[in-house]
DOBALUM-830596 format. One record per residue: residue number from 1; residue in three letters; chain; x, y, z of N, C-alpha, C in turn. Coordinates in nm, 3 decimals, always signed. Example, Ala and Ser with C-alpha at 12.3 -4.5 7.8 and 13.67 -1.06 7.14 Angstrom:
// DOBALUM-830596
i,aa,ch,n.x,n.y,n.z,ca.x,ca.y,ca.z,c.x,c.y,c.z
1,ALA,A,+1.319,-0.569,+0.780,+1.230,-0.450,+0.780,+1.320,-0.330,+0.780
2,SER,A,+1.285,-0.225,+0.708,+1.367,-0.106,+0.714,+1.290,+0.003,+0.787
END
This chain:
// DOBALUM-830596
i,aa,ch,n.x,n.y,n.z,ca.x,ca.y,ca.z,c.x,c.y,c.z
1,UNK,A,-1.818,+1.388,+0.932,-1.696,+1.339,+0.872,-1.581,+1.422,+0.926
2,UNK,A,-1.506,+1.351,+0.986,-1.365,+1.441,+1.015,-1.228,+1.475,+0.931
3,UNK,A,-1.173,+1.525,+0.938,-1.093,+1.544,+0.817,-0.982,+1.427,+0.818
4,UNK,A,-0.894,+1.436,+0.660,-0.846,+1.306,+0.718,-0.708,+1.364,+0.641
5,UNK,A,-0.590,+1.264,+0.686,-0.417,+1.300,+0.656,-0.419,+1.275,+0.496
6,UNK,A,-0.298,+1.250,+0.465,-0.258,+1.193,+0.316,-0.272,+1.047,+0.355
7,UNK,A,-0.365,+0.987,+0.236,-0.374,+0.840,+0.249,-0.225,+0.759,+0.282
8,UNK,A,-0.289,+0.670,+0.322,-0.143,+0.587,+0.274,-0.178,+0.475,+0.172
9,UNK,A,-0.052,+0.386,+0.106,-0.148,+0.319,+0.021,-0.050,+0.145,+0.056
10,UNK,A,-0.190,+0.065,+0.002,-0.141,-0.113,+0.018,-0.006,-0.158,-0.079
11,UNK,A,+0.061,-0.203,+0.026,+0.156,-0.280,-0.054,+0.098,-0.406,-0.115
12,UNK,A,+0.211,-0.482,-0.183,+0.141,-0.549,-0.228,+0.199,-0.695,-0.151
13,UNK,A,+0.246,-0.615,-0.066,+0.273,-0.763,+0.036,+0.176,-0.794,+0.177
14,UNK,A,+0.085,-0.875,+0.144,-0.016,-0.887,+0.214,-0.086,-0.780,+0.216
15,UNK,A,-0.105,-0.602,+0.183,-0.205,-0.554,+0.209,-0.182,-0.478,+0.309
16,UNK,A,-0.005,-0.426,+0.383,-0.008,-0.408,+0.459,+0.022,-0.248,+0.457
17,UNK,A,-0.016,-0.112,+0.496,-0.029,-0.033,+0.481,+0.132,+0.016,+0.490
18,UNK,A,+0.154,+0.133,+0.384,+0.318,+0.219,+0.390,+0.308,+0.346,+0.385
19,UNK,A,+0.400,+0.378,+0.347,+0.383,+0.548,+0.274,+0.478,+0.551,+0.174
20,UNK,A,+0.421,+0.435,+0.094,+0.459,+0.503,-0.059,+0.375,+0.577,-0.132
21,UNK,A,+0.399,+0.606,-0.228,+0.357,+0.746,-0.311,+0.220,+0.696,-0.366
22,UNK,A,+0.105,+0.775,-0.316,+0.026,+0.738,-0.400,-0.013,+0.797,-0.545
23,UNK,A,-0.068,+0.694,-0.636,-0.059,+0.757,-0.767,-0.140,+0.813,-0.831
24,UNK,A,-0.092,+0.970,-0.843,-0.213,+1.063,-0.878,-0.182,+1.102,-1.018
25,UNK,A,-0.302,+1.097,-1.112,-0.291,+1.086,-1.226,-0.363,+1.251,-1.300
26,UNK,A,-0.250,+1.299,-1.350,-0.272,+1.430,-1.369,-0.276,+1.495,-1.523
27,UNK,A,-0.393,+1.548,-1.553,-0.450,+1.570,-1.717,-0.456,+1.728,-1.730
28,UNK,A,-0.431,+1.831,-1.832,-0.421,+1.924,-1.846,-0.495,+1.931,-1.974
29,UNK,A,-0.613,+2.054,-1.995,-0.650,+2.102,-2.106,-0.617,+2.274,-2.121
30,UNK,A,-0.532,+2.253,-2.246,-0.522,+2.433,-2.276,-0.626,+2.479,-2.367
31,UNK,A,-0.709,+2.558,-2.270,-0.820,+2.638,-2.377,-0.802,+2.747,-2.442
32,UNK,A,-0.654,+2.828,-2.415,-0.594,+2.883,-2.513,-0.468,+2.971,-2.446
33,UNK,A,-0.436,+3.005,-2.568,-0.242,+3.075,-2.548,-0.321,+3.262,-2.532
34,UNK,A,-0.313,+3.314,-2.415,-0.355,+3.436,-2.429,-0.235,+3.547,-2.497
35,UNK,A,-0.112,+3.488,-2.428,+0.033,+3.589,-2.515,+0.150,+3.504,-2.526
36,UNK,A,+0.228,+3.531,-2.589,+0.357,+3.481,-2.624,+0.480,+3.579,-2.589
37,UNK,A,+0.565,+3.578,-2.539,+0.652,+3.651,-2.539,+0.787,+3.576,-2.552
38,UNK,A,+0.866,+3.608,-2.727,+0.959,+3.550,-2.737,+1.052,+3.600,-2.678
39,UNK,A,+1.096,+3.725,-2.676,+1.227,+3.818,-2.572,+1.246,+3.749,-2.455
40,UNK,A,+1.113,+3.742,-2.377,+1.152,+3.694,-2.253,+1.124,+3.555,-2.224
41,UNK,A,+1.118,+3.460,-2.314,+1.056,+3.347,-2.290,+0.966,+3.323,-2.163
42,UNK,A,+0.821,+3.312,-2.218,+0.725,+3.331,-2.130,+0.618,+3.285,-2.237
43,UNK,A,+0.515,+3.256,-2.154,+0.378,+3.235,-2.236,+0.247,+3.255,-2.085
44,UNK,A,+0.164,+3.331,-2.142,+0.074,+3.288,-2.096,-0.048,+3.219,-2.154
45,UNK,A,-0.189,+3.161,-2.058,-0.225,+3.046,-2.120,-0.344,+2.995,-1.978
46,UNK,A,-0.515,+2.979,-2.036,-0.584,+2.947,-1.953,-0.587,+2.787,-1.981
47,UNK,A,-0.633,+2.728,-1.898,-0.627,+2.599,-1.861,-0.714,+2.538,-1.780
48,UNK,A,-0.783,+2.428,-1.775,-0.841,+2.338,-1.697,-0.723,+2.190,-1.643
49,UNK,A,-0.706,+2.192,-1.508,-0.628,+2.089,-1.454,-0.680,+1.961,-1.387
50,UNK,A,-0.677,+1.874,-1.422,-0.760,+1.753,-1.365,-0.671,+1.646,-1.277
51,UNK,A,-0.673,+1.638,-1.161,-0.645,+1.521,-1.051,-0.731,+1.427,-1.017
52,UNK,A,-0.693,+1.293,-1.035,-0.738,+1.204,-1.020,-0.703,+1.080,-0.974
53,UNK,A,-0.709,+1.039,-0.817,-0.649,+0.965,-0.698,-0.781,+0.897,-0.663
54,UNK,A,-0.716,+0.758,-0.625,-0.801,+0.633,-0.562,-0.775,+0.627,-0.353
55,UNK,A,-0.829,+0.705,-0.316,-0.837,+0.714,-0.181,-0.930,+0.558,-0.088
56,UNK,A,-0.836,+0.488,-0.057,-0.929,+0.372,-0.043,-0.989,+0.403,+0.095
57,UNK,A,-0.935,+0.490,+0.176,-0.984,+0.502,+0.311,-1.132,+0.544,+0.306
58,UNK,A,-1.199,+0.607,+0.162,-1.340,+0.616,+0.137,-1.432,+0.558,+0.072
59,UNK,A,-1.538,+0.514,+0.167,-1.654,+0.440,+0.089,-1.758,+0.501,+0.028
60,UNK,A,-1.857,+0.522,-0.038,-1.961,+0.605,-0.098,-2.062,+0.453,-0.124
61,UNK,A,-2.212,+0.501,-0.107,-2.253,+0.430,-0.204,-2.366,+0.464,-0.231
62,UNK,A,-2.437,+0.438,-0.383,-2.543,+0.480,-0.449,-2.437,+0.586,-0.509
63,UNK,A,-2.385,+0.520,-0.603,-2.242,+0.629,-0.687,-2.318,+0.560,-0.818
64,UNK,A,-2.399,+0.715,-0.868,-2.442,+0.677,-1.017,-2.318,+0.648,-1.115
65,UNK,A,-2.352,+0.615,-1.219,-2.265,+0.553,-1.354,-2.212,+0.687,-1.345
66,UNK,A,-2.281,+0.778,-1.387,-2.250,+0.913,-1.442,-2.136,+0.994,-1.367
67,UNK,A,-2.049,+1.022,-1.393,-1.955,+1.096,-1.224,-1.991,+1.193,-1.236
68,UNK,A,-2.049,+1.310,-1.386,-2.098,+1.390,-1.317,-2.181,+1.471,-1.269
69,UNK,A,-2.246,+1.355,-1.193,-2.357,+1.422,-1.076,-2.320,+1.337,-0.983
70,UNK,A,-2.216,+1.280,-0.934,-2.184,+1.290,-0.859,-2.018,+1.365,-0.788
71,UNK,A,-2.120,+1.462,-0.797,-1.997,+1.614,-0.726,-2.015,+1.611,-0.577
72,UNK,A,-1.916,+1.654,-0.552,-1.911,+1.654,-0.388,-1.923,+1.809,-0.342
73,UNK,A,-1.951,+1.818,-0.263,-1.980,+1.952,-0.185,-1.876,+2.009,-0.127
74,UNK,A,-1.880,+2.154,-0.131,-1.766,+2.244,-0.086,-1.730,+2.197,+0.107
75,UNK,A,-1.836,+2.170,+0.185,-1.824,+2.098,+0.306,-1.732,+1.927,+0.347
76,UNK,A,-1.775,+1.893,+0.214,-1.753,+1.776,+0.225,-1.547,+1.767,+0.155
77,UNK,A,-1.546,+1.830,+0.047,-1.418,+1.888,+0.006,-1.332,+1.888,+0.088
78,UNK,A,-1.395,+1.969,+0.173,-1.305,+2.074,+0.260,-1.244,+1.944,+0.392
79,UNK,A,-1.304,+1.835,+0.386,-1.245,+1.724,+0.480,-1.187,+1.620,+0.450
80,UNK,A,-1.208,+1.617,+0.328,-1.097,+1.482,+0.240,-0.920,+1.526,+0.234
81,UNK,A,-0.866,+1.431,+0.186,-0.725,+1.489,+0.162,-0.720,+1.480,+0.007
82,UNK,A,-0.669,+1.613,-0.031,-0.658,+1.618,-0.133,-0.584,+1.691,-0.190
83,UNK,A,-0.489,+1.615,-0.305,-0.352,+1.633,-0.383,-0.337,+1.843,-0.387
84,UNK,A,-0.201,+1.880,-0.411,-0.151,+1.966,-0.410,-0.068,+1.923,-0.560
85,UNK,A,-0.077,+2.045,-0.658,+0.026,+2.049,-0.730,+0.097,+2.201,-0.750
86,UNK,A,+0.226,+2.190,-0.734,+0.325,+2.323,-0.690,+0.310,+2.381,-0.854
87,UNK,A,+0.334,+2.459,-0.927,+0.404,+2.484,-1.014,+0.522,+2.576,-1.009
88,UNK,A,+0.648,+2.572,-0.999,+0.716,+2.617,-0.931,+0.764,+2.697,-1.053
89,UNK,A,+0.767,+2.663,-1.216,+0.862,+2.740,-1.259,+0.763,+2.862,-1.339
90,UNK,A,+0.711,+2.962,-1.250,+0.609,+3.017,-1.326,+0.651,+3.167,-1.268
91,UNK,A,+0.587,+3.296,-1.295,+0.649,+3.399,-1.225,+0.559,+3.377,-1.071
92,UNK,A,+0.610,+3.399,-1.022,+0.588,+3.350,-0.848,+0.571,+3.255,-0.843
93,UNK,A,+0.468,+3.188,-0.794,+0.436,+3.007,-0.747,+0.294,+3.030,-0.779
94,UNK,A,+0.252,+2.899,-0.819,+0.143,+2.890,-0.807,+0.070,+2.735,-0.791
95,UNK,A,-0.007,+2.701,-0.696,-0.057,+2.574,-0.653,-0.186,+2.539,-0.655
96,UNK,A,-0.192,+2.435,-0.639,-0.352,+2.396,-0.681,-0.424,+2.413,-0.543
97,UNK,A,-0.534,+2.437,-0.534,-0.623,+2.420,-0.434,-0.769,+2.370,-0.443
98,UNK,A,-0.838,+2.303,-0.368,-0.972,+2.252,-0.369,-1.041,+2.402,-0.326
99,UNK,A,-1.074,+2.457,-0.336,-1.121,+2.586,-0.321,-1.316,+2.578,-0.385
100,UNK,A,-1.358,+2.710,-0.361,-1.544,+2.705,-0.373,-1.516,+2.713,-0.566
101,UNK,A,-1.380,+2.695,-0.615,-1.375,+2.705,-0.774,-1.364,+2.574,-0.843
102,UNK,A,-1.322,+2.453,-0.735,-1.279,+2.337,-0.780,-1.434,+2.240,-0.739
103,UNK,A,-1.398,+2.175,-0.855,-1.489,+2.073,-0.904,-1.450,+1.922,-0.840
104,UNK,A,-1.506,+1.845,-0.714,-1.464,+1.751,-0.718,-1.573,+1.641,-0.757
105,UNK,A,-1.553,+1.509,-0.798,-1.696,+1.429,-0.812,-1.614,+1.276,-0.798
106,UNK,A,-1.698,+1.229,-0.749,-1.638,+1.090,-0.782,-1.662,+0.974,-0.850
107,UNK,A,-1.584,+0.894,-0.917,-1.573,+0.841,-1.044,-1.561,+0.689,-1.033
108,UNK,A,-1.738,+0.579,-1.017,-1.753,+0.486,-1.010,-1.699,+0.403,-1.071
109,UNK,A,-1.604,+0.289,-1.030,-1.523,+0.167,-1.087,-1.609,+0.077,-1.123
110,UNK,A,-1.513,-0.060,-1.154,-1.598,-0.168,-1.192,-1.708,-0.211,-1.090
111,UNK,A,-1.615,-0.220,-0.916,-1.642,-0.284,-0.836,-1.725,-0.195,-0.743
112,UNK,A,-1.782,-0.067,-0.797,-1.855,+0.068,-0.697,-1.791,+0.087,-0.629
113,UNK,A,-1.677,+0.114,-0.604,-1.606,+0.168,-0.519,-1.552,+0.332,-0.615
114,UNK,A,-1.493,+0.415,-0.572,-1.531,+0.526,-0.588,-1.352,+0.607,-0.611
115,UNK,A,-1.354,+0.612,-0.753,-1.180,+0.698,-0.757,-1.229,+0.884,-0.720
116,UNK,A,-1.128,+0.958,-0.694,-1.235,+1.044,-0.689,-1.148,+1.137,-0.792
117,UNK,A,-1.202,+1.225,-0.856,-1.162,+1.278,-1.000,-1.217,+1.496,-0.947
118,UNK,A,-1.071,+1.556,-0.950,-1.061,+1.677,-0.926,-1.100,+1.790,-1.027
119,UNK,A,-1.129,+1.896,-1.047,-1.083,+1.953,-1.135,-1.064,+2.093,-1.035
120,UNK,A,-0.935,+2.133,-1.017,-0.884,+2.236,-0.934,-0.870,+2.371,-0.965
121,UNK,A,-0.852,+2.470,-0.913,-0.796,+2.595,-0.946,-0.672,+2.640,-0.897
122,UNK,A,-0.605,+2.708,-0.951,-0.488,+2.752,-0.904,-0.447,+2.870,-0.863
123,UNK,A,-0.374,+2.891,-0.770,-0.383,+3.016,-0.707,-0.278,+3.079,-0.640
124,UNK,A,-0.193,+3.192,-0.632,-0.084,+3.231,-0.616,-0.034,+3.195,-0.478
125,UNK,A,+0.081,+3.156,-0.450,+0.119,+3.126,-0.339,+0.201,+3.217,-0.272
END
């Protein structure tokens, strides 16, 4: 598998390929507030971040019901394109990465075709 760019995605005029935005659908769980700091307005706070994009340029098949067991491999990761989120207003930067910490699997539709569903780590930039 070779690596591949940022998708592009179908218009809806005939099907014909653009570069509009594709739509990545982004879920946050806080597993808790470690400090508060009212003086300086600040919080810190661990978290699980979830991305989840329909890459049509990929086919899979034998994609159990279950998505998860079907995880993808740190090899296989490492050649897809896959979403970036900045957080810019934090003390330094910090961005998401597919890294040996992120969880990717992919997440069988009606039609077996395959959304693929992230769960990332983040890491100082």
């Amino acid at each position: 598998m070779k690596e591949l760019p940022p998708p592009e995605t179908a218009s809806s005029k005939g099907g014909q390929l653009t570069s509009s935005p594709l739509p990545i659908f982004v879920g946050m769980v806080i597993h808790s507030v470690v400090s508060i700091d009212t003086v300086d307005l600040k919080f810190t706070a661990d978290f699980t971040l979830g991305l989840t994009w329909h890459d049509s340029r990929l086919d899979f098949n034998n994609l159990n019901a279950k998505h998860q067991l079907n995880v993808l491999g740190e090899d296989v990761v490492s050649k897809i394109w896959t979403p970036k989120l900045l957080f810019s207003n934090v003390l330094g930067s910090l961005e998401t990465k597919a890294d040996a910490n992120a969880v990717v699997m992919l997440v069988r539709n009606e039609s077996s075709r395959a959304a693929i569903s992230g769960t990332f780590s983040a890491t100082e930039g």
